[in-house]
C-alpha positions in Angstrom: 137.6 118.6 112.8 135.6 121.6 113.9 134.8 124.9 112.5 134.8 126.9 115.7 133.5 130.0 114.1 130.6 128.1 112.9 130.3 126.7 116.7 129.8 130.0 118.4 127.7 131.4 115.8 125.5 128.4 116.5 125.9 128.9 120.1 124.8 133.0 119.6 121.7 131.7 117.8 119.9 129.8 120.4 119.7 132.6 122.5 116.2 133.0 124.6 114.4 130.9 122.4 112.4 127.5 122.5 111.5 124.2 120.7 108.9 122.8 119.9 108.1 118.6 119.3 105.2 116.8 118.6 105.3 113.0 118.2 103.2 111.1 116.1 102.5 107.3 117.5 100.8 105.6 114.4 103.2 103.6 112.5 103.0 101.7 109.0 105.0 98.3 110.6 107.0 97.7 113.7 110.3 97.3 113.1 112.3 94.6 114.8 114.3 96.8 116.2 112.1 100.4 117.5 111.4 100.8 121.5 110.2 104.1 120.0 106.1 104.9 121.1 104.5 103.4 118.0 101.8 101.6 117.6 100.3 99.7 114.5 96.8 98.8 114.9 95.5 102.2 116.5 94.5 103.8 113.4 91.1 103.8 113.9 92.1 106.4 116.9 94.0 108.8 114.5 91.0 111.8 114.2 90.4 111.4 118.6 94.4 111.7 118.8 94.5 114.5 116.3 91.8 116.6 118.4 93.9 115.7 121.6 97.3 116.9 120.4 95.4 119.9 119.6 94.2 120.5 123.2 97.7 119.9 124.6 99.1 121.9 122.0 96.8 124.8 123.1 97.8 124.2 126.6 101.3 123.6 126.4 101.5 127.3 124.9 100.0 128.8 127.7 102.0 126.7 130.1 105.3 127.6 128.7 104.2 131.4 128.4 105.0 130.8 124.8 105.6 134.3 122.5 105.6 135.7 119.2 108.5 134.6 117.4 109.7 132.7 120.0 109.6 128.9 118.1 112.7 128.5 116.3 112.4 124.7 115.6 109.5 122.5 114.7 110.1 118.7 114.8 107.4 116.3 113.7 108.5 112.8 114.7 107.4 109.5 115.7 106.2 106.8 114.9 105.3 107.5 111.4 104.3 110.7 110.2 103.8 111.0 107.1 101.0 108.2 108.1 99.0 111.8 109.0 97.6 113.2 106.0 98.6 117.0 105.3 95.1 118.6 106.3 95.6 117.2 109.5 98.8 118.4 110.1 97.9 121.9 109.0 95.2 122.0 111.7 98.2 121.4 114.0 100.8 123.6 112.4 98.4 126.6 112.6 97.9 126.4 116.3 101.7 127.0 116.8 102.6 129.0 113.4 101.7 132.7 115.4 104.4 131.5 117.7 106.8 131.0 115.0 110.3 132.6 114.3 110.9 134.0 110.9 113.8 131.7 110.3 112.1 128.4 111.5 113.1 125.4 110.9 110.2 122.9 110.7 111.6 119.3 110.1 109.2 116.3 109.4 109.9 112.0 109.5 108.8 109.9 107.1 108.6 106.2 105.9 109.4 106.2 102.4 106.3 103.7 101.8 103.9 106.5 103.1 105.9 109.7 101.7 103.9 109.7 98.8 104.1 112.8 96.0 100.9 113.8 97.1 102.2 114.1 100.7 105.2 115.5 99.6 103.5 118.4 98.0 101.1 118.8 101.0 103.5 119.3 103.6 106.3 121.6 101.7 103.1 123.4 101.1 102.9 123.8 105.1 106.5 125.1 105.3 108.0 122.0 106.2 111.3 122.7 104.8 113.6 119.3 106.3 112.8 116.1 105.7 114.2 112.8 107.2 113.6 109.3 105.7 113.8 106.3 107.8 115.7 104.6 105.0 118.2 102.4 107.4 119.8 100.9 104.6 119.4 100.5 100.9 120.3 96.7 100.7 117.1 94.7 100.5 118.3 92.1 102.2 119.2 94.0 105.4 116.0 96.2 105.0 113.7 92.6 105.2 116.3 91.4 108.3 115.5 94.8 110.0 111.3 94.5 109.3 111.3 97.5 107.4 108.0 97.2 104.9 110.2 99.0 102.1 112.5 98.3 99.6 115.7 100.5 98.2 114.0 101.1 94.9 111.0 102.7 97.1 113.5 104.4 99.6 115.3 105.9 96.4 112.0 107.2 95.1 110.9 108.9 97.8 113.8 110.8 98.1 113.4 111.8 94.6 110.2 112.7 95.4 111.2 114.7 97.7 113.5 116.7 95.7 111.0 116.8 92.7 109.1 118.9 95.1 111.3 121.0 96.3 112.5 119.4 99.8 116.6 121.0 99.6 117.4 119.5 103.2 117.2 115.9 103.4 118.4 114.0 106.0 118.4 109.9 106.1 118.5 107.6 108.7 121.2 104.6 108.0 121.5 101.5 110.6 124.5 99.9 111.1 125.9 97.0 113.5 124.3 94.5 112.4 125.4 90.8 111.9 125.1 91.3 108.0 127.4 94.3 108.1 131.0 93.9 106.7 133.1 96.8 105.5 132.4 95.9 101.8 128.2 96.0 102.1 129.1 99.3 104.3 130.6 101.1 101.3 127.9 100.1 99.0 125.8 101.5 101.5 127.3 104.9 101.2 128.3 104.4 97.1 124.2 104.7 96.6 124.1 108.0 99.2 126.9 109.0 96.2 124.0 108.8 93.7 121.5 110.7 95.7 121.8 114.8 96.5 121.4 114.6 100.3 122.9 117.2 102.7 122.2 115.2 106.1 122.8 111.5 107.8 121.6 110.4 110.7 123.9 107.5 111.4 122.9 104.8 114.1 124.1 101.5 115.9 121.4 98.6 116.1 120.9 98.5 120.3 118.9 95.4 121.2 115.8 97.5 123.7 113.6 95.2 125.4 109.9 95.1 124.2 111.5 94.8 120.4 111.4 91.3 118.8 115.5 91.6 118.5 115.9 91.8 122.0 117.8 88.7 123.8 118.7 87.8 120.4 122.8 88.5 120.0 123.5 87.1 117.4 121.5 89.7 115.3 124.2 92.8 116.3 127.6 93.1 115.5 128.7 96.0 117.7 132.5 96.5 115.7 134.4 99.9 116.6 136.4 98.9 113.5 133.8 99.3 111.5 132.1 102.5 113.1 135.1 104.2 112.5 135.3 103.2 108.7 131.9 104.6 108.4 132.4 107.7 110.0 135.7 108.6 108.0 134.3 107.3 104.7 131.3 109.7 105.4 133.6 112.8 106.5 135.4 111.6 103.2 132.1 112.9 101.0 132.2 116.2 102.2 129.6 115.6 105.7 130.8 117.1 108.8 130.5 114.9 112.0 128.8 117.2 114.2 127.2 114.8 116.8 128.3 111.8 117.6 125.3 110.2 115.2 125.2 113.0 112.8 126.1 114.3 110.0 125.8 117.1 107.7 126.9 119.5 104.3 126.4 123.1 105.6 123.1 121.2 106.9 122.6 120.3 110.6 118.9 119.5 112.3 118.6 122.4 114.3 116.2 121.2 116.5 118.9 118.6 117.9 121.4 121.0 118.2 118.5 123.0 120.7 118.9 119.6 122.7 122.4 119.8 123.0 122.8 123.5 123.7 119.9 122.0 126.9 117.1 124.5 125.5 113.6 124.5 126.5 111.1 122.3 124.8 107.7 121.5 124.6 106.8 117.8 123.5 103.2 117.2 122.5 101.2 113.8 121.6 101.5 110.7 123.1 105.0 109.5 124.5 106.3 113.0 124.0 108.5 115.0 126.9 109.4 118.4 127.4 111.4 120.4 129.3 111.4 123.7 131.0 114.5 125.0 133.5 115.0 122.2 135.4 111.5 119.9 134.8 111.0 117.3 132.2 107.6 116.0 131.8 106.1 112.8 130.4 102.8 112.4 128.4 101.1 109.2 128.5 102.2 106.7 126.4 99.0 104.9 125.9 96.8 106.4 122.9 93.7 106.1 124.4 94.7 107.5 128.1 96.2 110.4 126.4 92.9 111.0 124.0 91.3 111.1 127.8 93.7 113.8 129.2 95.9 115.0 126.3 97.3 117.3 129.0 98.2 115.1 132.2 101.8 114.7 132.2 104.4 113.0 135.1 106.6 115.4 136.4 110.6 115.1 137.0 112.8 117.6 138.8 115.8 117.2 138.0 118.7 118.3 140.4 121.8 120.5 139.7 124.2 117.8 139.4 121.6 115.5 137.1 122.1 118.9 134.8 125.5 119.0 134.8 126.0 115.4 133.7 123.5 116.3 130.8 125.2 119.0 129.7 128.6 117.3 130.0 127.4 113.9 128.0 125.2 116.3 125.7 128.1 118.7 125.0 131.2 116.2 124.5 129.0 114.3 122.2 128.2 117.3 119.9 130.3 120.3 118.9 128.4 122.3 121.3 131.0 121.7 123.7 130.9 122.2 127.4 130.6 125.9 129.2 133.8 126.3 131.8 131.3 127.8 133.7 129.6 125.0 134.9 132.0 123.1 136.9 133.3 123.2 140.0 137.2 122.7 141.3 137.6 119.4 141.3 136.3 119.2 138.2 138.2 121.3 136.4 141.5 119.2 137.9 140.2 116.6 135.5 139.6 118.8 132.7 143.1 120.1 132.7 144.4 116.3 132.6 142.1 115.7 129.7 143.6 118.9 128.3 147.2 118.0 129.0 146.6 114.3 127.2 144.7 116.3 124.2 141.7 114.6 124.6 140.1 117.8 124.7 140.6 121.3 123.6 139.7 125.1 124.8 138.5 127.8 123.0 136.7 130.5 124.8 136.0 129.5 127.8 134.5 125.9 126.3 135.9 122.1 126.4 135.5 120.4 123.5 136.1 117.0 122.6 138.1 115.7 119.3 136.3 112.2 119.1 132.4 111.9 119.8 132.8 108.2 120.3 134.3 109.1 124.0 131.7 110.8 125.5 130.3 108.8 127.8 133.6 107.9 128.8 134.6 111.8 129.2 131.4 112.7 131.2 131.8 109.8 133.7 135.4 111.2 133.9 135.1 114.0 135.2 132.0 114.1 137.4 133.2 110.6 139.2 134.8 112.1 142.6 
């Protein structure tokens, strides 16, 4: 299941380096689904948000001590935004670009109503180079049960699009667990990915969050393991290697995540965004207008050694990042050799790694329960 050369040389590459995220809070429609920080009716706030972000960009470089070269991964997210026009998003892009390593990887989310050519062209011309489509699902039926404000013919055009302007990594999102789902409308799901030259899925269960209009509502979700696994083999089956526990790629991953799951520093910038820096995480306002006020007042969490250590263990059995030996204590490593006696887990130097994503949680709790 894992290529543990490619692990370690992933591991060697985020060495002494940083991340950066900025999220984008304007949104085309609010799904029925999305507890995300998005707002639809707050446009008329988009050029006072832009000159925010800016300031707490400015600042959040200083804070961090940011360096040349130092950036490896730039993730645009929200929200929605390709919603932000390209000239905009080059006055942000150039405040961090000096910062930037050589081989960055800047990765940008978009609606495929929004992602128009025109877009398309303008950010590739800004050295995005990763896209990711909220597609969710290319049956209209489940797209108009879900409240997404596009259709399959639109989400297949805009990865075309995409393509046509010379986007090679693209990543889609596909949503699954739902009460339409059946094994059958799963693999037509993935017989269109056939027809399209992605190298990237972003694969994820429908969760009922509170403050969405699916939550306290059941019967929408269908939460079958059965068919999560049939998904997951029939997507390994196309050539993707399962490399998180809701991701996929061909000789593509989102190297921003993987920062995340290696527990790397990041900055998050814009409203709703967080950071993190040794052992802080820190919380811009979620409101629009309070953060226009103060782009740069955040709340502040320490987080303690063993809060860490949990991290690292869920973030680490989830992913092929694995978990550093290093890190745990006695006791702990009692457990781990019972996990590694009942192969549920295996060691190569001096990491645990897990052979099936979908028991992480379970692994974690494991071994840090006393």
């Amino acid at each position: 299941m894992m290529q543990f050369d490619k692990i370690l040389a992933i591991l060697r590459w985020f060495r002494n380096q940083m991340l950066f995220y900025i999220h984008i809070p304007f949104c085309d429609s609010k799904c029925y689904y999305c507890a995300f920080n998005s707002y639809v009716d707050k446009f008329h706030l988009k050029d006072n948000f832009i000159e925010a972000l800016k300031k707490q960009i400015i600042f959040e470089i200083q804070r961090y001590k940011i360096q040349k070269n130092s950036i490896e991964t730039l993730y645009i997210g929200g929200g929605t935004p390709s919603t932000i026009c390209p000239l905009k998003l080059k006055e942000i892009i150039d405040l961090i670009k000096p910062n930037f390593d050589k081989n960055i990887q800047i990765s940008i989310e978009a609606n495929p109503n929004s992602a128009s050519l025109k877009w398309l062209k303008g950010v590739k011309s800004l050295g995005v180079n990763r896209i990711s489509f909220g597609v969710q699902s290319f049956d209209d039926k489940k797209l108009k049960f879900l409240g997404r404000n596009h259709t399959s013919v639109i989400a297949r055009l805009g990865i075309e699009n995409a393509k046509k302007v010379g986007f090679e990594n693209i990543s889609i999102d596909l949503i699954y667990g739902t009460s339409l789902d059946t094994k059958q409308s799963l693999k037509k799901e993935l017989e269109e990915i056939d027809k399209l030259d992605i190298n990237h899925i972003s694969l994820y269960s429908l969760t009922l969050e509170e403050n969405t209009k699916f939550f306290e509502k059941s019967e929408v979700a269908n939460d079958n393991l059965a068919n999560a696994k049939f998904l997951i083999s029939q997507i390994q089956k196309r050539g993707f290697e399962w490399y998180e526990i809701s991701n996929f790629g061909k000789n593509s991953y989102s190297e921003h995540n993987l920062g995340y799951w290696r527990y790397k520093d990041y900055v998050g910038a814009g409203a709703g965004a967080v950071g993190f820096l040794k052992d802080r995480r820190f919380y811009s306002e979620n409101s629009i207008e309070k953060y226009i006020k103060n782009p740069t007042f955040v709340t502040e969490e320490v987080l303690s050694k063993d809060d860490m250590k949990f991290e690292k263990l869920f973030l680490g059995f989830r992913s092929i990042v694995g978990v550093n030996k290093n890190i745990l204590n006695q006791n702990e490593l009692k457990k781990i050799k019972i996990l590694l006696d009942e192969k549920k887990i295996m060691e190569k130097d001096n990491r645990y790694f897990n052979k099936d994503f979908l028991l992480a949680d379970e692994l974690a709790l494991f071994i840090m329960n006393s």
